[in-house]
C-alpha positions as CSV (number, residue, x, y, z in Angstrom):
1,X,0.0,0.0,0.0
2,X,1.8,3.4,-1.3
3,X,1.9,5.9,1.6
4,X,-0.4,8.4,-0.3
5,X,-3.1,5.8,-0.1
6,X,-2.4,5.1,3.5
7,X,-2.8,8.9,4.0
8,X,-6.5,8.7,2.5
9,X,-7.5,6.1,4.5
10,X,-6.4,8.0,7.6
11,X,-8.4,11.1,6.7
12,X,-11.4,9.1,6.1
13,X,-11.2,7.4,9.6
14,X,-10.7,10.9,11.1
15,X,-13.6,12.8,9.4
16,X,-15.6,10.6,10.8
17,X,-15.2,11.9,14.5
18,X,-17.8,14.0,15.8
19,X,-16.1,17.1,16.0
20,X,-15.3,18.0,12.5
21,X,-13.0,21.3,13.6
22,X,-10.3,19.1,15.2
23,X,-10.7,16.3,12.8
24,X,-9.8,18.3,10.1
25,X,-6.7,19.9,12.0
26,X,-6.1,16.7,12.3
27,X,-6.5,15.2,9.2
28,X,-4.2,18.0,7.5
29,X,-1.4,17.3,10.0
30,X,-1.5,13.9,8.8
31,X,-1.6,14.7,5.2
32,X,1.1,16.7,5.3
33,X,3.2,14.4,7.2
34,X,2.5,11.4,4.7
35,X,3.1,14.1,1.5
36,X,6.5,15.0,3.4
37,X,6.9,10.8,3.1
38,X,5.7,10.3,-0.3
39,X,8.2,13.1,-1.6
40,X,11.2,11.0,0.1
41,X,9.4,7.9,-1.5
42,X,9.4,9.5,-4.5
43,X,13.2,11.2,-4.4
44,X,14.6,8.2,-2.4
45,X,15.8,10.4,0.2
46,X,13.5,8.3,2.6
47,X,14.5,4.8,3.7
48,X,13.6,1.5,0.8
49,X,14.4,3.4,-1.9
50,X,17.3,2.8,-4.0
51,X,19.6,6.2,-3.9
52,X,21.4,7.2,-7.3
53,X,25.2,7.4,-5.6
54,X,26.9,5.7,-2.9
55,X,30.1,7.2,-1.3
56,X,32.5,5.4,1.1
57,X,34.4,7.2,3.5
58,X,37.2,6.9,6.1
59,X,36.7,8.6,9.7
60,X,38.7,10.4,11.6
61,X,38.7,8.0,14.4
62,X,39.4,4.7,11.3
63,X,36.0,3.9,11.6
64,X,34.5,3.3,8.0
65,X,31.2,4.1,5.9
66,X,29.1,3.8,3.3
67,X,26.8,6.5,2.6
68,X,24.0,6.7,0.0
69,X,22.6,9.7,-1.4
70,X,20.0,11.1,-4.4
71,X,22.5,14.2,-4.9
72,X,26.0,15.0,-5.2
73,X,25.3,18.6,-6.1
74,X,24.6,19.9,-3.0
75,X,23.9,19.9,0.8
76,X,26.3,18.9,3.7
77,X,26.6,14.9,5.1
78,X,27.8,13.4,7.8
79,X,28.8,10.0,8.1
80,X,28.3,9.5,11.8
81,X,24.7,10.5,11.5
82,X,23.3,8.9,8.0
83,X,26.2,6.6,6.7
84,X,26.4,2.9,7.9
85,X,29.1,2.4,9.7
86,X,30.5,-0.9,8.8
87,X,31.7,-2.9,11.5
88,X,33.4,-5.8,10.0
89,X,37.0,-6.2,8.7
90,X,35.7,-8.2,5.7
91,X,35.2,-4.6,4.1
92,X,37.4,-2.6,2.5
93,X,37.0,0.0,-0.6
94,X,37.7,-2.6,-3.2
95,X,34.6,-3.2,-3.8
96,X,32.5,-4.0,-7.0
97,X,29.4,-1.6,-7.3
98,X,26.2,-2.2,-9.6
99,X,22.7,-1.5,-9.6
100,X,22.6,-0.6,-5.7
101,X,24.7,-4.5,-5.2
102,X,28.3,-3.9,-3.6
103,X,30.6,-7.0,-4.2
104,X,33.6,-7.9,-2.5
105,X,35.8,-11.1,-2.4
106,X,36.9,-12.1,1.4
107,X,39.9,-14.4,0.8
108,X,40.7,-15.2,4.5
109,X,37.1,-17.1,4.0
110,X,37.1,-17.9,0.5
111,X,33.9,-16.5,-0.5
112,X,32.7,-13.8,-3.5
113,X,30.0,-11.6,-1.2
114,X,27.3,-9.6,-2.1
115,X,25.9,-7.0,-0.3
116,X,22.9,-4.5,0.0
117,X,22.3,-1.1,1.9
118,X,19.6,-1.8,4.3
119,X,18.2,-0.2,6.9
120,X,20.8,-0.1,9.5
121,X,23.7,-1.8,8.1
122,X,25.4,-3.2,4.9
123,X,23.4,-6.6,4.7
124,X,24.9,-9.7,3.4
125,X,22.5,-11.4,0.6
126,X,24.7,-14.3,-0.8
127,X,27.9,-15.5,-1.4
128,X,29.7,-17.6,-3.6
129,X,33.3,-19.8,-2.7
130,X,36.2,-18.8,-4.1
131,X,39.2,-20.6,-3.1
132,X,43.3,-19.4,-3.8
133,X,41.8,-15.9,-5.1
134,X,43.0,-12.5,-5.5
135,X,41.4,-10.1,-7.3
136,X,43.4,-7.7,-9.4
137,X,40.2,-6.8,-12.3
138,X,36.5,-7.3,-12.9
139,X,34.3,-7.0,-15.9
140,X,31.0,-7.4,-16.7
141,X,30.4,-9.4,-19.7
142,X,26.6,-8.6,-19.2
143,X,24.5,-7.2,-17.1
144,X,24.4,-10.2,-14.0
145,X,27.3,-12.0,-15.5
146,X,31.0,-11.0,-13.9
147,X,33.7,-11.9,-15.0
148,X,37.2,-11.5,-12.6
149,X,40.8,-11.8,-13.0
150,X,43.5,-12.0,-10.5
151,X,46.3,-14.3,-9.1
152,X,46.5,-17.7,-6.6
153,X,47.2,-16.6,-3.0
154,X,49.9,-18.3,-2.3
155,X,52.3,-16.6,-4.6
156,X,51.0,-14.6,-7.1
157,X,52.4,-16.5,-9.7
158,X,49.7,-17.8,-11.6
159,X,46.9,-15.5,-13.4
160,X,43.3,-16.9,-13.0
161,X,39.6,-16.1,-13.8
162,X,36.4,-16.9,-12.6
163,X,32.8,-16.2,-14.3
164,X,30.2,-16.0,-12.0
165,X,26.3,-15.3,-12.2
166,X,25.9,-12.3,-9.6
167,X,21.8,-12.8,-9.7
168,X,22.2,-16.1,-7.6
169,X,25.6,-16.1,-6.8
170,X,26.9,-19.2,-9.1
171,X,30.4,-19.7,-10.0
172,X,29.8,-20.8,-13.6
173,X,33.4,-21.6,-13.6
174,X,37.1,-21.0,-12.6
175,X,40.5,-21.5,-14.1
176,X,43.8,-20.8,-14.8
177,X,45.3,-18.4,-17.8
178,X,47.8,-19.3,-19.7
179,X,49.6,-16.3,-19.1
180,X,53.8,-17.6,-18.6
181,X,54.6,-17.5,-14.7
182,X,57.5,-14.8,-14.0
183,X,60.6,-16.2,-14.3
184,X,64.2,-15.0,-13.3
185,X,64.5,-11.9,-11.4
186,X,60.9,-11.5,-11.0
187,X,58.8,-12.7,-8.6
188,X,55.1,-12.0,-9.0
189,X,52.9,-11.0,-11.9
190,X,49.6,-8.3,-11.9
191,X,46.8,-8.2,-14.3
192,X,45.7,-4.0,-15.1
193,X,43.2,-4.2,-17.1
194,X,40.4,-6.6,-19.2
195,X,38.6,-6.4,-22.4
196,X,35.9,-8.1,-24.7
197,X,35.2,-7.6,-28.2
198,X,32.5,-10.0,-28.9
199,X,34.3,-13.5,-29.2
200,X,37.9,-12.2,-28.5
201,X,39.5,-11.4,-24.5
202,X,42.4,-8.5,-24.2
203,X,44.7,-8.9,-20.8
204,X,46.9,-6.5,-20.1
205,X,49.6,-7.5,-17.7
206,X,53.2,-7.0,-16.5
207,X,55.7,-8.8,-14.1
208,X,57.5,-7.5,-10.7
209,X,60.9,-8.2,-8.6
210,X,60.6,-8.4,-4.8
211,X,63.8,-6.1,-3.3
212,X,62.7,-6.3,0.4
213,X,59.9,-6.7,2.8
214,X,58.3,-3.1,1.4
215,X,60.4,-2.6,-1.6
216,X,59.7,-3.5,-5.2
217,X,60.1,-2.6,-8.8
218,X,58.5,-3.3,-12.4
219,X,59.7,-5.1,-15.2
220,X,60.2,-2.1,-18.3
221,X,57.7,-4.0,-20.5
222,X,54.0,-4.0,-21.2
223,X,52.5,-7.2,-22.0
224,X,48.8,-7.9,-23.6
225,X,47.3,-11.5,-23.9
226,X,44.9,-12.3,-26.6
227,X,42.4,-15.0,-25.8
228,X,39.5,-16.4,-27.5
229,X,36.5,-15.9,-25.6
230,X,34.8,-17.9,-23.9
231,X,37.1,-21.3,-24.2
232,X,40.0,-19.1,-22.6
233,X,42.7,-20.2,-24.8
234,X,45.5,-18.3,-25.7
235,X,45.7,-16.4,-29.1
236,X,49.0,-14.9,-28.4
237,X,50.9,-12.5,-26.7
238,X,52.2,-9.3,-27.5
239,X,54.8,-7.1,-25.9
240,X,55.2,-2.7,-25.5
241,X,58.3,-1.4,-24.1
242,X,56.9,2.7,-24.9
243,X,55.7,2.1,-21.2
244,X,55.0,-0.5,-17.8
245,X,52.5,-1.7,-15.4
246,X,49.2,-1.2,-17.5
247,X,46.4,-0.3,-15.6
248,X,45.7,-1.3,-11.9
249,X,43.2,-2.7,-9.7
250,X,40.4,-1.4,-11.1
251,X,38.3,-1.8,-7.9
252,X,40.1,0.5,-6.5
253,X,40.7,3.3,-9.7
254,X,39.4,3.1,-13.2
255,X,42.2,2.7,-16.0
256,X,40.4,2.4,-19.1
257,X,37.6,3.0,-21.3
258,X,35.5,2.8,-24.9
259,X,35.4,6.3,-26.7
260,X,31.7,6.4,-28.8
261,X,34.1,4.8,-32.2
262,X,35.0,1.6,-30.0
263,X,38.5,2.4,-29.6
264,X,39.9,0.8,-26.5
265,X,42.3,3.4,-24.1
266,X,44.2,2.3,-21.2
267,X,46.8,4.2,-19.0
268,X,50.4,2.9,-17.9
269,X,50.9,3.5,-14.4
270,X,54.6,3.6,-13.3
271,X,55.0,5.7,-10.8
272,X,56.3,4.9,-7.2
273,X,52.5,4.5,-6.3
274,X,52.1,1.1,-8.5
275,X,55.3,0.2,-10.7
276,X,58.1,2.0,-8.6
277,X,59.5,2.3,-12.0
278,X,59.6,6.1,-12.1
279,X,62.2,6.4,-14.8
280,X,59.5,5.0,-17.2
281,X,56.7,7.5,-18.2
282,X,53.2,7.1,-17.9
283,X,51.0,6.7,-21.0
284,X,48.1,6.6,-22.9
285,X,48.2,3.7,-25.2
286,X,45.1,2.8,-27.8
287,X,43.1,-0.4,-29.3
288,X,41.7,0.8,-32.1
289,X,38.1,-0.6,-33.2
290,X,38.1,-3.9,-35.0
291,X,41.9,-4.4,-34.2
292,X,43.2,-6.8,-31.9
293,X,46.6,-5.2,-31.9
294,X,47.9,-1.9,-29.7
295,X,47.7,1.0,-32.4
296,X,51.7,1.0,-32.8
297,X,51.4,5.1,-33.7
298,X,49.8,6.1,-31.2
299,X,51.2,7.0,-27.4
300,X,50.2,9.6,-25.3
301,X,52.9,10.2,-23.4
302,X,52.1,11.7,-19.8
303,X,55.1,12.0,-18.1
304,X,56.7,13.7,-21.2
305,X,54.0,16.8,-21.7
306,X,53.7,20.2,-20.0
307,X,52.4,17.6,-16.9
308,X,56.1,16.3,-16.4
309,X,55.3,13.5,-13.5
310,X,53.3,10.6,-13.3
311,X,49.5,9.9,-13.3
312,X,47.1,7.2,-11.6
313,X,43.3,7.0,-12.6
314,X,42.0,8.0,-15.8
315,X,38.0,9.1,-16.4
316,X,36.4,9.7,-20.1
317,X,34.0,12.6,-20.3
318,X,33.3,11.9,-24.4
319,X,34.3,13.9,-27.3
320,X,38.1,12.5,-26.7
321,X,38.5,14.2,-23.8
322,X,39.3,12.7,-20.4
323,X,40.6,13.9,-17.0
324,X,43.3,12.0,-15.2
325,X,44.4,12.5,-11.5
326,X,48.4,13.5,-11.6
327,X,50.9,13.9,-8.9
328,X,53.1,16.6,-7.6
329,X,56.4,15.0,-7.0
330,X,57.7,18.0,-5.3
331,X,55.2,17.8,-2.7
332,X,55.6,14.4,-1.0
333,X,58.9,12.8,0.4
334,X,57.9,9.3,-0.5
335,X,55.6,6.2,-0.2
336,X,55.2,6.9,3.9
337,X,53.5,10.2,3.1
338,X,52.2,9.8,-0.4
339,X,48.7,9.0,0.7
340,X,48.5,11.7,3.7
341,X,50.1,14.6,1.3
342,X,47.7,16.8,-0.6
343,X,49.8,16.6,-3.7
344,X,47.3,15.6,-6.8
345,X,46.4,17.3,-9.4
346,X,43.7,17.2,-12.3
347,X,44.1,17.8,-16.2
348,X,41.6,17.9,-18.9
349,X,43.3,15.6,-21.6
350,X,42.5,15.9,-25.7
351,X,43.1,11.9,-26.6
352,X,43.0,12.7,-30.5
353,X,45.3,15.5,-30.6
354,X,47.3,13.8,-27.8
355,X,47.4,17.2,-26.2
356,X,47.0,18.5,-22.4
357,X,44.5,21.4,-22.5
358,X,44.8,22.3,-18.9
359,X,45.1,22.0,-15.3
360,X,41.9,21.9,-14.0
361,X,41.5,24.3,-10.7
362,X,40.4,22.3,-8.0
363,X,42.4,21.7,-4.4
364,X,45.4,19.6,-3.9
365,X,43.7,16.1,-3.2
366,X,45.2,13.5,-1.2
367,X,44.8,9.5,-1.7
368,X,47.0,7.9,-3.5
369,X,44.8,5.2,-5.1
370,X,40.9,5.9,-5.4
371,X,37.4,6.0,-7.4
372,X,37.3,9.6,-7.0
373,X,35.2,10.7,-10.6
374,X,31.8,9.8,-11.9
375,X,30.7,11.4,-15.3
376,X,26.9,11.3,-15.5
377,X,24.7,14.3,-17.4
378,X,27.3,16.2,-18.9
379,X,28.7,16.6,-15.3
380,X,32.1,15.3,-13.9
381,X,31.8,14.7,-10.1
382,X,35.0,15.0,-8.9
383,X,35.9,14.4,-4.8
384,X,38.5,16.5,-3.0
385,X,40.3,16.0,0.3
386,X,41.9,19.0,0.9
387,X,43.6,20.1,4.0
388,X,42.8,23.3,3.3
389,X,38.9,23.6,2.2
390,X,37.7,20.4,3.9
391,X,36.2,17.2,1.8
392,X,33.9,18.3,-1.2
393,X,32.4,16.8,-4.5
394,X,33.5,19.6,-6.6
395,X,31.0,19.5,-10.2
396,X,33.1,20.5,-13.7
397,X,30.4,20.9,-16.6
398,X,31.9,19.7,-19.3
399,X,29.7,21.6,-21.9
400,X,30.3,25.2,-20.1
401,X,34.0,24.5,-18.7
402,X,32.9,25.7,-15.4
403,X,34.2,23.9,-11.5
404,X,31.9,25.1,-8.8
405,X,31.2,23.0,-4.9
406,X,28.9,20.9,-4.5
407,X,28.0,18.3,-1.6
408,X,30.5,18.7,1.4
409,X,30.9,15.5,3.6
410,X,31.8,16.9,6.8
411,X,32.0,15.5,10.7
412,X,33.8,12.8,11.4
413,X,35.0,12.8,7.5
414,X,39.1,12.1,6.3
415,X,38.9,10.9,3.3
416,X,36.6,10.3,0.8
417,X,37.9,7.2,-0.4
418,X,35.8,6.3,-3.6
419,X,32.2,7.7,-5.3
420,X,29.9,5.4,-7.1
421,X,26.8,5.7,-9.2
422,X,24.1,3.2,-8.1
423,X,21.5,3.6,-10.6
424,X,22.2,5.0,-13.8
């Protein structure tokens, strides 16, 4: 029964007292109060209703939430007061968000979770196993089908996949790729990014060298795996040296994308952040549509351009143009302050011309690694940690070129650690 109707039944009951004065008064304090409910069950800002963005954020005092919300635009939240504070350890921010569903893998118990706001908490719906897993990349191949990538736990030496039916929870199946173990000097491989084209599987990868218990570096070369799709056998594989470490966990940042002609882009990430190969540059490098080969003329090269240091995270606003998130090497010391430093940057990228058109001007942001852009109605919502003006979604229209504050996440706020859009 919708609220409006509840409302009408109330008046009904009421007008029926003898004293029509005060059942009136009270029949239009009730009315209002259920309009006042049917406009939150109509906006979602009242509780059942699936909100359009979900944002996850790190407390001052290390507690974490999840917070969901009809608008970025405007307004002040506070986590402490509407987010759901999320009490288990099994959660982190690499999570898997669709269609108001979060999805995370807990390897300590083997299982694939799945996960829904309700009213009080983040509610576990179902779970599938999944045994000697970690996830480096996630895809969907439709709308309930996922399909991951990642490596065995026990030494990241073997890259696997598993296809699972996220409607029920099913693990259609699970295997290993035939992607050659490191060898030699190195000691672990990383998958960055994956991609379909109808009956054919791209898999970008690379291979790293343990130095010490903290310490570790990148192979100079860019590998990317062809595979027939969906037998998972292997095509061939092809090998870049331009740049290293393509992509990244892309639970964490995005790293590629589709422009509106099908070409495939995906960013390089070398920097100390990811590679610690920071004598290689970070670029842009392109699939184009219809190939299975990298596009051998094309490289936008990052490090190399008026930007002169290296970039994580890459977001696609249409037209060719995409903003990354850059850092300011002159601003951090090194890795034990690179994710407390405000020392990132954003720049509005031309991918056709291969040109920077310009910084955008938005606070130094700090987070090293996060899902901090989503591009939805000519808007890019873009989320700042700033020491100096607090933690904002700051809105760039794309078709005006304008920047301008939007929703503030205040109280017990850090970080803003990643934004999401739930329904699209």
């Amino acid at each position: 029964m919708s609220l409006a109707h509840r409302a009408d039944l109330i008046i009904t009951a009421v007008m029926n007292l003898s004293t029509k004065k005060i059942a009136f008064q009270f029949a239009s304090v009730i009315l209002l109060a259920c309009l006042i409910a049917c406009q939150e069950e109509q906006t979602g800002t009242g509780s059942g209703i699936q909100k359009k963005y979900s944002i996850y954020i790190l407390g001052k005092d290390a507690k974490e939430y999840i917070l969901e919300t009809n608008t970025l635009d405007s307004g002040i939240l506070y986590p402490e007061k509407t987010g759901h504070e999320i009490n288990e350890k099994e959660i982190d921010r690499e999570l898997i968000v669709r269609d108001g569903y979060y999805y995370l893998l807990n390897r300590k118990k083997a299982v694939f979770r799945k996960y829904k706001v309700a009213a009080t908490e983040l509610k576990k719906l179902a779970s599938a196993p999944l045994e000697n897993f970690s996830v480096d990349n996630y895809y969907w191949i439709s709308k309930d089908t996922l399909l991951l990538t990642g490596l065995n736990l026990t030494d990241f030496t073997q890259v696997k996949y598993a296809l699972i039916k996220t409607d029920d929870m099913k693990v259609l199946t699970i295997g290993d790729l035939a992607i050659p173990r490191p060898s030699g000097k190195y000691t672990s491989v990383s998958t960055g990014f994956v991609e379909r084209r109808k009956k054919q599987l791209f898999v970008g990868y690379t291979y790293h060298q343990q130095l010490g218990s903290y310490d570790y570096t990148t192979s100079d070369t860019t590998y990317l795996a062809l595979f027939n799709y969906p037998q998972m056998t292997i095509r061939r594989i092809d090998k870049d040296i331009r740049s290293t470490y393509p992509g990244g966990t892309n639970m964490v940042q995005p790293y590629s994308f589709n422009d509106e002609k099908g070409n495939y882009y995906f960013m390089t990430c070398p920097g100390i952040a990811l590679g610690n190969r920071a004598d290689r540059p970070t670029g842009i490098f392109r699939i184009n549509t219809g190939e299975d080969v990298l596009d051998k003329k094309y490289f936008f090269n990052i490090s190399g351009s008026v930007i002169n240091n290296h970039a994580y995270g890459i977001w696609y606003l249409g037209g060719g143009q995409a903003i990354i998130r850059t850092e300011r090497k002159d601003l951090f010391k090194g890795l034990n302050d690179h994710y407390s430093a405000a020392h990132f940057e954003f720049y509005l990228l031309d991918l056709y011309a291969g040109k920077v058109l310009k910084k955008l001007a938005l606070p130094l942001d700090k987070g090293t690694r996060r899902a901090s852009i989503i591009v939805s109605g000519g808007i890019a919502y873009i989320s700042i940690n700033s020491t100096k003006e607090g933690n904002y979604i700051w809105l760039y229209d794309i078709k005006t070129d304008s920047l301008r504050k939007g929703l503030q996440l205040s109280g017990n706020t850090d970080f803003i650690m990643r934004i999401d859009q739930l329904k699209k």
